[in-house]
C-alpha positions as CSV (number, residue, x, y, z in Angstrom):
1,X,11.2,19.6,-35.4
2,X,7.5,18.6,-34.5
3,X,8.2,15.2,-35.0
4,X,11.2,15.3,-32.9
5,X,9.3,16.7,-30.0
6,X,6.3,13.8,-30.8
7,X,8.7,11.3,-30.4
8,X,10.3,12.7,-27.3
9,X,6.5,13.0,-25.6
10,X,5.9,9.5,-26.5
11,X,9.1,8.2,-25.1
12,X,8.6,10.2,-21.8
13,X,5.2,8.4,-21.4
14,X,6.2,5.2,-22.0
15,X,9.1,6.1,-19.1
16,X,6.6,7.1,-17.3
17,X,4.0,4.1,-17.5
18,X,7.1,1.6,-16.9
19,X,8.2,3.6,-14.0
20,X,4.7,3.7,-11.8
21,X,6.1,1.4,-9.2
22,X,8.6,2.7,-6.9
23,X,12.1,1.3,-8.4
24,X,12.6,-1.2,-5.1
25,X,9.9,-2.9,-6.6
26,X,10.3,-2.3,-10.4
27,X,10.5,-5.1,-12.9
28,X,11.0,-5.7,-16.4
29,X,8.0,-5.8,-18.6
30,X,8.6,-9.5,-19.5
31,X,8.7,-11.1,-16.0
32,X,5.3,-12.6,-15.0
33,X,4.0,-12.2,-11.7
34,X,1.9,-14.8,-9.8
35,X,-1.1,-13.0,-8.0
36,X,-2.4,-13.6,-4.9
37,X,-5.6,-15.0,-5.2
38,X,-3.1,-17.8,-7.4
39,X,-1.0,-18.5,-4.9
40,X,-4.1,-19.1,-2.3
41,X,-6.5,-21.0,-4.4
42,X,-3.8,-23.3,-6.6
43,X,-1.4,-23.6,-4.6
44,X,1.5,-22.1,-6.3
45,X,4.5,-22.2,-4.5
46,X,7.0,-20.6,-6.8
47,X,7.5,-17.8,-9.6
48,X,8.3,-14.0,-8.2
49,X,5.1,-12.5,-6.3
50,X,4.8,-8.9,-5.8
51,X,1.8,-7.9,-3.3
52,X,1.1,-5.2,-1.7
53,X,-0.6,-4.8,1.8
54,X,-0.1,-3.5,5.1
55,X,2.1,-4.6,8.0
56,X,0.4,-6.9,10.6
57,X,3.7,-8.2,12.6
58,X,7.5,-7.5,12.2
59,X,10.0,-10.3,14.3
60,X,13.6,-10.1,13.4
61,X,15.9,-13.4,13.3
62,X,19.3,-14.3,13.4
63,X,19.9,-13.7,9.8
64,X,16.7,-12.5,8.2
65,X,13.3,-10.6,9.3
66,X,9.8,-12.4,9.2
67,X,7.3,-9.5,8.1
68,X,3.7,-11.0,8.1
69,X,1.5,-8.6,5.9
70,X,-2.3,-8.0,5.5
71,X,-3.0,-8.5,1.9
72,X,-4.9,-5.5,-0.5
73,X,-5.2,-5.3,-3.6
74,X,-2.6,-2.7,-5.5
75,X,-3.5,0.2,-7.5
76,X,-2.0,0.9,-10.7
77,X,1.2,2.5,-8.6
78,X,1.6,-0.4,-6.4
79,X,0.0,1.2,-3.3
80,X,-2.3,-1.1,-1.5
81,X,-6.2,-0.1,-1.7
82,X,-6.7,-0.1,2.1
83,X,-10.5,-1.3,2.9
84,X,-12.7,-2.9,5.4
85,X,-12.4,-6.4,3.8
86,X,-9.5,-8.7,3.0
87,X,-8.4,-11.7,1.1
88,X,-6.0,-12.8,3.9
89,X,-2.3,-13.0,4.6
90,X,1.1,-13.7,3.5
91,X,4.7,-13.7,5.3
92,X,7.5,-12.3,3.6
93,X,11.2,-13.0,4.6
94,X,13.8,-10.5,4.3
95,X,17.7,-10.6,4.4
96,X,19.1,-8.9,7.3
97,X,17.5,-6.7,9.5
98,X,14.9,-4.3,9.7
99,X,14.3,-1.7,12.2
100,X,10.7,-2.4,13.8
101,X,10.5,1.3,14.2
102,X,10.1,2.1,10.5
103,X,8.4,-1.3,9.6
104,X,5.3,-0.6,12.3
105,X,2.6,-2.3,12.1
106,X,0.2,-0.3,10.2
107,X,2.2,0.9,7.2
108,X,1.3,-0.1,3.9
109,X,4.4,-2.6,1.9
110,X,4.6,-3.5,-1.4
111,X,6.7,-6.7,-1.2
112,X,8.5,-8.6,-4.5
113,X,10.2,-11.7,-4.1
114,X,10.0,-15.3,-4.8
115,X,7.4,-17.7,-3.8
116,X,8.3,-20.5,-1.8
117,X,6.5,-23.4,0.2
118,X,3.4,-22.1,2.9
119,X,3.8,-22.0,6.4
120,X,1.7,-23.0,8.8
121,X,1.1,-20.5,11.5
122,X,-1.4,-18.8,13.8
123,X,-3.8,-15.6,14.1
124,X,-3.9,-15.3,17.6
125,X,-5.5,-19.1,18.0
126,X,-6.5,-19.7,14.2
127,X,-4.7,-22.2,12.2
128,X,-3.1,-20.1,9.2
129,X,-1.2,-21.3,6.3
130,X,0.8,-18.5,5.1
131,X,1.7,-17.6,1.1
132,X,5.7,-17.2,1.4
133,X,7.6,-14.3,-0.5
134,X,11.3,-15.1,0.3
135,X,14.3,-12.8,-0.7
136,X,12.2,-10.2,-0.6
137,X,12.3,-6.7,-1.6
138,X,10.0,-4.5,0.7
139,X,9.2,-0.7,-0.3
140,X,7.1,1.0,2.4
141,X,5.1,4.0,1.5
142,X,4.8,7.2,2.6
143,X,2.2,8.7,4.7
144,X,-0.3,10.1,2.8
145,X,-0.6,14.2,3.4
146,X,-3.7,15.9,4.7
147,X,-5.4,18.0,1.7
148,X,-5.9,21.0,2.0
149,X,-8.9,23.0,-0.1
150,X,-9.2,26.2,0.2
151,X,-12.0,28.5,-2.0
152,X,-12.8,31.7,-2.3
153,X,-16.8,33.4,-0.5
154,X,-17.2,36.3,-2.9
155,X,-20.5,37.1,0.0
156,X,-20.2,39.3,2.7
157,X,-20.0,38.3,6.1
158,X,-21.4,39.7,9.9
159,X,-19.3,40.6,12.4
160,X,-19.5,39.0,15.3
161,X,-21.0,40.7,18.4
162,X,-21.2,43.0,19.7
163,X,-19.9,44.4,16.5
164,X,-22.8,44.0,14.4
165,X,-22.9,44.5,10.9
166,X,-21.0,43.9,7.0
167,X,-17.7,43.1,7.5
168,X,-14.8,43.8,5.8
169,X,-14.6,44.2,1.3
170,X,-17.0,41.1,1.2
171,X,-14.2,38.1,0.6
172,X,-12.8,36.0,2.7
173,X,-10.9,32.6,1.9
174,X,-12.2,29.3,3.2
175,X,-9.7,26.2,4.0
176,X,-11.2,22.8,4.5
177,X,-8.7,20.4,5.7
178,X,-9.4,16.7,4.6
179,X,-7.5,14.0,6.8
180,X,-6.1,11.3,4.5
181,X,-3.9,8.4,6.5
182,X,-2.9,5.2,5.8
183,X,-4.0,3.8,9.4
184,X,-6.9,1.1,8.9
185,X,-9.7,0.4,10.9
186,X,-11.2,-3.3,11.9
187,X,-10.5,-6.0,9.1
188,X,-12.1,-8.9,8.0
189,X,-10.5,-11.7,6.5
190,X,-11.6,-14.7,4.3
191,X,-9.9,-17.2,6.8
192,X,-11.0,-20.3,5.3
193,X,-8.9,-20.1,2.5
194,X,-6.2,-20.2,4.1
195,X,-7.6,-22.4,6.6
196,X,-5.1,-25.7,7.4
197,X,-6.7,-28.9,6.8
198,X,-6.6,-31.7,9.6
């Protein structure tokens, strides 16, 4: 019997390291994945790609939708580790259409697909040359929620005026609210290398 129920733990943690990425962007363990900083620095223009990052532009096309993301490093369940620096950029092309209004710019992707040539684009006026994901899979997370502590002062506490003195059996609950969002502030980006040679 206990080595039933070892055997059902350890198959319910493997499930549960296999399934860390949300399933739109799930893979099987054998399928290798080309990072970023690989498809930037070598070159690499195919293999499957999945990046996370947060959205910079959406455009929708006649058949597809042109997403052009801010890349950031994942953490070990695919969400994108939002900071003040960045490695750079990458476009990812999706079939059909996607509704700007839940694809904002601002919201953190993770994006799986296959690589496929650069493009050469712009950053307002910079020259850009774009890592492509095509066929791509986009999962877009959630919000994160505020947190909410809340502890218990075992002291007692003063009334306010004019009604001076202890107040009350001497506890009262704290809450401190921590605001947690998935907005960024100003980025900077390694432009030059993706920076398009004359």
């Amino acid at each position: 019997m206990i080595k039933q129920s070892v055997t059902i733990l350890l198959s319910l943690v493997v499930m549960v390291g296999c399934a860390s990425y949300p399933e739109q962007v799930r893979i099987a363990d054998n399928v290798a994945l080309v990072n970023y900083d690989t498809a930037v620095q070598a070159g690499t223009d195919f293999g499957t790609a999945r990046w996370s990052g947060v959205i910079a532009q959406v455009s929708n096309q006649k058949d597809s939708t042109r997403l052009e993301v801010v890349y950031f490093p994942s953490g070990s369940n695919g969400r994108p580790q939002v900071s003040d620096q960045t490695q750079g950029r990458f476009v990812a092309y999706v079939k059909g259409f996607l509704d700007p209004m839940v694809y904002q710019q601002g919201k953190s992707v993770t994006v799986l697909g296959e690589l496929s040539r650069k493009e050469q684009g712009k950053v307002d006026e910079y020259e850009y040359l774009y890592p492509v994901i095509k066929e791509a899979k986009v999962y877009v997370w959630p919000k994160l929620q505020d947190t909410r502590i809340e502890y218990v002062d075992p002291w007692p506490y003063y009334r306010p005026y004019p009604y001076w003195g202890l107040y009350g059996p001497g506890i009262r609950v704290k809450t401190i609210t921590k605001q947690t969002t998935t907005t960024q502030g100003p980025v900077h980006v390694d432009n030059n290398r993706n920076k398009v040679q004359p």
